[in-house]
PAVEX-65413 format. One line per 8 residues: number of its first residue (from 1); their letters; for each residue x, y, z of C-alpha. Coordinates in nm, 3 decimals, decimal comma, always signed. Layout:
! PAVEX-65413
NUM> a> X:Y:Z  ...
This chain:
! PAVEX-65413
1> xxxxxxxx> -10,209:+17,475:+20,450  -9,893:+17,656:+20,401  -9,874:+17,912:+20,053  -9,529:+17,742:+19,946  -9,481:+17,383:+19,883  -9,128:+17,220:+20,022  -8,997:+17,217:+19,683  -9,021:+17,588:+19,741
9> xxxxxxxx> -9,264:+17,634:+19,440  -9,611:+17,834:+19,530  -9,944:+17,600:+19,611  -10,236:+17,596:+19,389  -10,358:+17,812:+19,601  -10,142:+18,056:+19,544  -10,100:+18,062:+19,174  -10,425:+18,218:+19,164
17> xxxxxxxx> -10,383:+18,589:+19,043  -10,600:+18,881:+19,165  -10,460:+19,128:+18,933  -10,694:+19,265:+18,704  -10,657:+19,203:+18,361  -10,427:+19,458:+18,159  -10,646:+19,712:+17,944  -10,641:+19,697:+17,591
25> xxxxxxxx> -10,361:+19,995:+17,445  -10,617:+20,142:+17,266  -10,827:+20,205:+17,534  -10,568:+20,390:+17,750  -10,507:+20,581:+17,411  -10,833:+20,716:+17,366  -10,880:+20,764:+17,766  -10,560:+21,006:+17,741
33> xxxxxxxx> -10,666:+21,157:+17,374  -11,023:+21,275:+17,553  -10,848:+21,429:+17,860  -10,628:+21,651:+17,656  -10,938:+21,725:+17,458  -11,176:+21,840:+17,772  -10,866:+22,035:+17,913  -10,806:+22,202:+17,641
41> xxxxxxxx> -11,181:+22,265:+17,561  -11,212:+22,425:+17,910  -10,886:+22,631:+17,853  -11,048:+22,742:+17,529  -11,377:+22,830:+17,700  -11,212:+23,030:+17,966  -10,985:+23,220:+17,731  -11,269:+23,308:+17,540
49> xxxxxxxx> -11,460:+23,424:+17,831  -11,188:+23,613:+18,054  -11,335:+23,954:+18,043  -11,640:+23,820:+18,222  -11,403:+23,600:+18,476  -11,217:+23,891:+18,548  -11,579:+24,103:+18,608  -11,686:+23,810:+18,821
57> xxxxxxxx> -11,318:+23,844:+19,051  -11,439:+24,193:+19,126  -11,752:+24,055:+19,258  -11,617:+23,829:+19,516  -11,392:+24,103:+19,669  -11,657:+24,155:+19,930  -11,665:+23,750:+20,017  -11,619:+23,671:+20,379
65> xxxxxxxx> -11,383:+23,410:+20,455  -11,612:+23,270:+20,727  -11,912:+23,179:+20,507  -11,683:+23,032:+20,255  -11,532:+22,800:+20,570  -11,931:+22,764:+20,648  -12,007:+22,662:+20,276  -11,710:+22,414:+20,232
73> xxxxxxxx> -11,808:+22,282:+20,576  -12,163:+22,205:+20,511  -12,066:+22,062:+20,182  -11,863:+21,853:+20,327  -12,101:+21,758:+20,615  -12,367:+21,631:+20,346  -12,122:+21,441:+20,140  -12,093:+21,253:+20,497
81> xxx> -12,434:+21,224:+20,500  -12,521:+21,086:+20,181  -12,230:+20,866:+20,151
C-alpha cells in the first residue's frame, strides 16, 4: 500500500503522528527555573568552600596520570558491564 494516495494527499496510514505531544509551558518553565537554581547552588557551595578546593589541588599534585587512565578505564568497563 503506497503512503500517498493519487490525489497526492497522505493515506490513513500516514496521517498518523508519532510526535510526542508538546509539553505544557509551564513545565519547561519550572524545568529551566530549577536548573539555574542547582547551578547556582553549586556555584554558591564552591565559592564558599574554595580555600578547601584549593588545599585539595595541592593534594593531587602527586596523581599519576596512568592510574587516573586505569580509574576512568575500569569505570568505564563496568558501566559496560552493568548496562
Amino acid at each position: 500500500m503506497s503512503a500517498v494516495s493519487t490525489e497526492g494527499r497522505a493515506s490513513s496510514r500516514a496521517d498518523v503522528s508519532w510526535a510526542r505531544p508538546a509539553k505544557a509551558p509551564w513545565r519547561t518553565l519550572a524545568r529551566r527555573a530549577l536548573t539555574v537554581a542547582l547551578l547556582g547552588g553549586a556555584a554558591y557551595a564552591a565559592y564558599e568552600h574554595r580555600s578547601e578546593i584549593s588545599a585539595a589541588s595541592g593534594m593531587l599534585s602527586h596523581v599519576q596520570a596512568w592510574w587516573i587512565l586505569a580509574a576512568v578505564g575500569a569505570e568505564a568497563a563496568s558501566m559496560v558491564v552493568f548496562a
